[in-house]
C-alpha positions in Angstrom: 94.2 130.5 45.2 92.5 133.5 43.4 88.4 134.5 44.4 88.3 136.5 40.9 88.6 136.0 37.2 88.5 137.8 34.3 85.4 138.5 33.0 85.5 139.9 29.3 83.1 140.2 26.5 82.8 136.8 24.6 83.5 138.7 21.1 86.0 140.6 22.6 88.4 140.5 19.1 91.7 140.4 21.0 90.4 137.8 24.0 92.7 135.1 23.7 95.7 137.9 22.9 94.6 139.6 26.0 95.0 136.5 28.2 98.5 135.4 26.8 99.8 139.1 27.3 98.6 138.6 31.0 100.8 136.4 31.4 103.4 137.6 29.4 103.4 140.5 31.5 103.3 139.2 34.9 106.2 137.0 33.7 108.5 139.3 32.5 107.7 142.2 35.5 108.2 139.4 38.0 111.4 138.4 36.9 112.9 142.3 36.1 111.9 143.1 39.5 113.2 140.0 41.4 116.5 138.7 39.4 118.4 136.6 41.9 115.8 137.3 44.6 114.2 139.7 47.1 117.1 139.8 50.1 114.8 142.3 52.4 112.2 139.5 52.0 115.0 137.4 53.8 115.2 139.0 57.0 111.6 137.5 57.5 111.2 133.8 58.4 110.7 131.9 55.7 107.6 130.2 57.4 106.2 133.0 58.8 102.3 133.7 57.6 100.2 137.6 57.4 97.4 138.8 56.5 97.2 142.0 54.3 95.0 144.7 52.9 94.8 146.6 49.7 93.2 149.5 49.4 92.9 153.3 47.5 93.8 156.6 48.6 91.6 158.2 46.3 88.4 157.7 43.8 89.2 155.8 40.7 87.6 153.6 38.2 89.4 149.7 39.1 91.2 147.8 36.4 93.7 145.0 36.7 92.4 142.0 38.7 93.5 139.9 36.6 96.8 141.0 36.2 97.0 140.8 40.5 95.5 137.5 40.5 98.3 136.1 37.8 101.3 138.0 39.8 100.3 135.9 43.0 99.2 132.3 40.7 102.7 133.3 39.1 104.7 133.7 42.2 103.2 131.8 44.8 99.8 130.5 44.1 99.1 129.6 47.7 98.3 133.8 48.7 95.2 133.5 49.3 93.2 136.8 47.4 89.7 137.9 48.3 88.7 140.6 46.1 86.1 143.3 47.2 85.7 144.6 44.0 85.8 143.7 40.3 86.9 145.8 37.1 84.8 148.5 36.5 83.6 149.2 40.0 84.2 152.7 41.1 85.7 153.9 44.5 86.2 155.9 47.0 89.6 157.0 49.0 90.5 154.2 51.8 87.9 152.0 50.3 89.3 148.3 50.8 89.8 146.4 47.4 91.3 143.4 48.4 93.2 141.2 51.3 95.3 138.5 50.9 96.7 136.0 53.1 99.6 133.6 53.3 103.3 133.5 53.2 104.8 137.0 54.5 107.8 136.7 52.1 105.7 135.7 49.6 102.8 138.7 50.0 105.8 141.4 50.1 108.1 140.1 47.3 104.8 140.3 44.8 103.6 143.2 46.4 104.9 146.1 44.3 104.3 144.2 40.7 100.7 143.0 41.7 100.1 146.7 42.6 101.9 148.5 39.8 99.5 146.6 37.0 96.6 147.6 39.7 96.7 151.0 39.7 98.2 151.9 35.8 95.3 150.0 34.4 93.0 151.6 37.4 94.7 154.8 36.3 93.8 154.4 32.4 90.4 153.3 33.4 89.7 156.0 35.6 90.6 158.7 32.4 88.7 157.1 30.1 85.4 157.5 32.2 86.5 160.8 32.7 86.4 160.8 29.0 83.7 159.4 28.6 81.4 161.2 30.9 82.7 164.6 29.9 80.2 163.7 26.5 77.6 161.5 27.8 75.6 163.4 26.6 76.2 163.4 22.6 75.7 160.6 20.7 79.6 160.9 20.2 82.5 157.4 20.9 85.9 158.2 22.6 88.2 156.0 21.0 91.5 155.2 22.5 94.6 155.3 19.9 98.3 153.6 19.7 100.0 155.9 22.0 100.4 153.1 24.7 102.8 152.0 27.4 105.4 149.5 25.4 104.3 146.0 26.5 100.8 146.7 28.3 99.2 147.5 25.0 96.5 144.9 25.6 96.1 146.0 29.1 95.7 149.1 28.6 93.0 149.2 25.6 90.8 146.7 27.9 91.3 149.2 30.6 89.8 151.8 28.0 87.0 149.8 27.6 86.5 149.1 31.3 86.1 152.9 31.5 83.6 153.2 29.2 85.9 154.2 25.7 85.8 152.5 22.7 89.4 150.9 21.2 90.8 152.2 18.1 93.4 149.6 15.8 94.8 147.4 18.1 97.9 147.6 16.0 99.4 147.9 12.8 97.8 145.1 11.2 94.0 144.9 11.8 93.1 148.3 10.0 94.8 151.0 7.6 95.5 154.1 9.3 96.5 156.2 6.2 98.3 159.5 7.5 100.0 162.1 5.7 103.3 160.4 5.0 101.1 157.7 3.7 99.8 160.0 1.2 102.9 161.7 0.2 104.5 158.2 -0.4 101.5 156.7 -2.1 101.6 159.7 -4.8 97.4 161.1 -3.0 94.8 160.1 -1.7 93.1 158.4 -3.9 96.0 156.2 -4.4 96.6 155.3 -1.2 92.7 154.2 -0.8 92.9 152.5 -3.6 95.7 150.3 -2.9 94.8 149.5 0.4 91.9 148.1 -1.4 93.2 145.8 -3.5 96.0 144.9 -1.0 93.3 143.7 2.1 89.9 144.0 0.7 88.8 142.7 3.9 90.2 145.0 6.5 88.9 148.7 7.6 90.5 151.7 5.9 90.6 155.2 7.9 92.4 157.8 5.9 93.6 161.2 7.5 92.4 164.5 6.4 93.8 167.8 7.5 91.0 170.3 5.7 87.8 170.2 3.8 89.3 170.1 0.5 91.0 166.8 1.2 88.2 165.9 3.0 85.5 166.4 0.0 88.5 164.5 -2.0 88.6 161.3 0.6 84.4 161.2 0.6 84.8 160.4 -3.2 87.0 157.3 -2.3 83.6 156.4 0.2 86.9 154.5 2.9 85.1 153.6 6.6 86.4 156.4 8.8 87.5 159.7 7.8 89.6 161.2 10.3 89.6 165.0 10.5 93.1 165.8 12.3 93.2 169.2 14.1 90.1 170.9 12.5 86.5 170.5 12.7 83.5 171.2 10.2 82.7 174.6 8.7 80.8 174.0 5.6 77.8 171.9 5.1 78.6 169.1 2.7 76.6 166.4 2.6 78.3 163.3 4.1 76.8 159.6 4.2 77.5 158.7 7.6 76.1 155.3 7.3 78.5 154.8 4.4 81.6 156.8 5.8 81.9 157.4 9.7 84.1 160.6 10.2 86.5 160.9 13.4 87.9 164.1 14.7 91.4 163.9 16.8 94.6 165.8 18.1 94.5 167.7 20.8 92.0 166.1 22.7 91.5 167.1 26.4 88.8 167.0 28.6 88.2 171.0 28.0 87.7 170.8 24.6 85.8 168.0 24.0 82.7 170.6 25.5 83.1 172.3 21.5 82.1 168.9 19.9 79.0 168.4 18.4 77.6 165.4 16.6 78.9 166.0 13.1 81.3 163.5 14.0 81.0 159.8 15.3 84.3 159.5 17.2 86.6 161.4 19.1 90.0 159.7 19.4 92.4 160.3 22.0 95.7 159.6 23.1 95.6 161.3 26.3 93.5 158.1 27.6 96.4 156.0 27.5 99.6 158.4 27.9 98.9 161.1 30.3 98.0 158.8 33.2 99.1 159.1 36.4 98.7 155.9 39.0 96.3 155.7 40.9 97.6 155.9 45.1 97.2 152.4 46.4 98.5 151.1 49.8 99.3 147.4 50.9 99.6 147.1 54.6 100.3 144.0 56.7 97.2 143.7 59.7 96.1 141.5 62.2 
């Protein structure tokens, strides 16, 4: 029995994908990390009951609830889970985040999955905000971008948004992302907009710019996002930003997001999503 559920935006675009990838998951790090079964959970008695606490050893921005609550449901869905927090609440080193109680074999066999989704998406949530806080005060979005785990895709662009960043694409197929190979294969840029055009009328087009020549070039074409990659702007052309939004990325830190100004829209980063490091959680058995 789980206390907590996930609580997303109705018009979340990916809602129903994020739930099945939950489970997904859950399902597939349950079985890589048990196989045939967890023989140090054996020396225990099989009826034997405990109580247990979760908590952090540091500050960090919580994502993964629901990824805890379907480890347990998954595994053995009599654990009892009371949840002191939810996603998005901040906290503090030793800070208690959840107990549990129920089956000791069960609570230690699902201990290390439960907590490895816990504090990866905790850890992408917490760098995000970091993120986002470092320009709270520009009128400026940090977007996430593709450079994800394999597999926790899903998790890890809600934990964007749980720390306050926007999401870039979700993936290959919900917006054109046309890069410099793109170009080069698509004889320009011009022809690359153009195409995409008349291939999905329908769906976003971002197109890649790497100076102001391309960049006046691209404007012409009028495609939603411009993204300037490694350079920012020198001149003062005149630029319909209700029409066309521009982006800058590469490179991104926290350090240099301090030279942005608001001549752009976004800032996207992949830094949010692949330099994480987990955040220090502990599980310990009490009375």
């Amino acid at each position: 029995m789980q206390t907590s559920s996930l609580k997303l935006p109705a018009d979340l675009p990916y809602l129903s994908l994020l739930t099945q990838h939950i489970k997904k998951n859950v399902e597939f790090a349950l079985e890589e990390d048990i196989q045939s079964g967890d023989i140090t959970a054996e020396l225990i008695e099989a009826d034997s009951i405990s109580n247990a606490r979760v908590i952090t050893r540091e500050h960090a921005v919580i994502c993964g609830v629901a990824w805890v609550d379907e480890t347990f449901k998954q595994f053995d869905d009599t654990v009892k889970l009371n949840w002191f927090v939810k996603d998005g609440d901040k906290v503090e080193p030793n800070q208690t985040l959840l107990e549990l109680s129920g089956n000791s074999r069960s609570i230690l066999t699902a201990e290390r999955t439960a907590l490895n989704f816990l504090q990866l998406l905790s850890a992408t949530a917490t760098l995000a905000n970091q993120f986002t806080q470092a320009i709270s005060n520009k009128n400026i979005t940090i977007l996430d971008t593709r450079k994800t785990i394999p597999g926790l895709r899903m998790g890890q662009k809600y934990a964007a948004l749980v720390g306050g960043c926007g999401n870039h694409r979700i993936g290959l197929y919900d917006m054109f992302l046309i890069k410099e190979n793109h170009i080069a294969a698509c004889g320009g840029i011009e022809q690359a907009i153009n195409k995409a055009r008349s291939l999905y009328p329908d769906k976003k087009i971002e197109i890649e710019v790497e100076n102001e020549k391309e960049l006046e070039r691209a404007l012409a074409c009028a495609p939603d996002v411009i993204m300037l990659d490694n350079f920012q702007l020198k001149s003062n052309l005149a630029i319909d930003r209700t029409r066309t939004k521009l982006e800058s990325s590469g490179n991104i830190t926290l350090e240099t997001l301090a030279t942005f100004n608001e001549d752009v829209d976004f800032v996207s980063s992949g830094q949010i999503t692949k330099n994480v490091t987990a955040i220090d959680l502990s599980l310990r058995l009490i009375d």
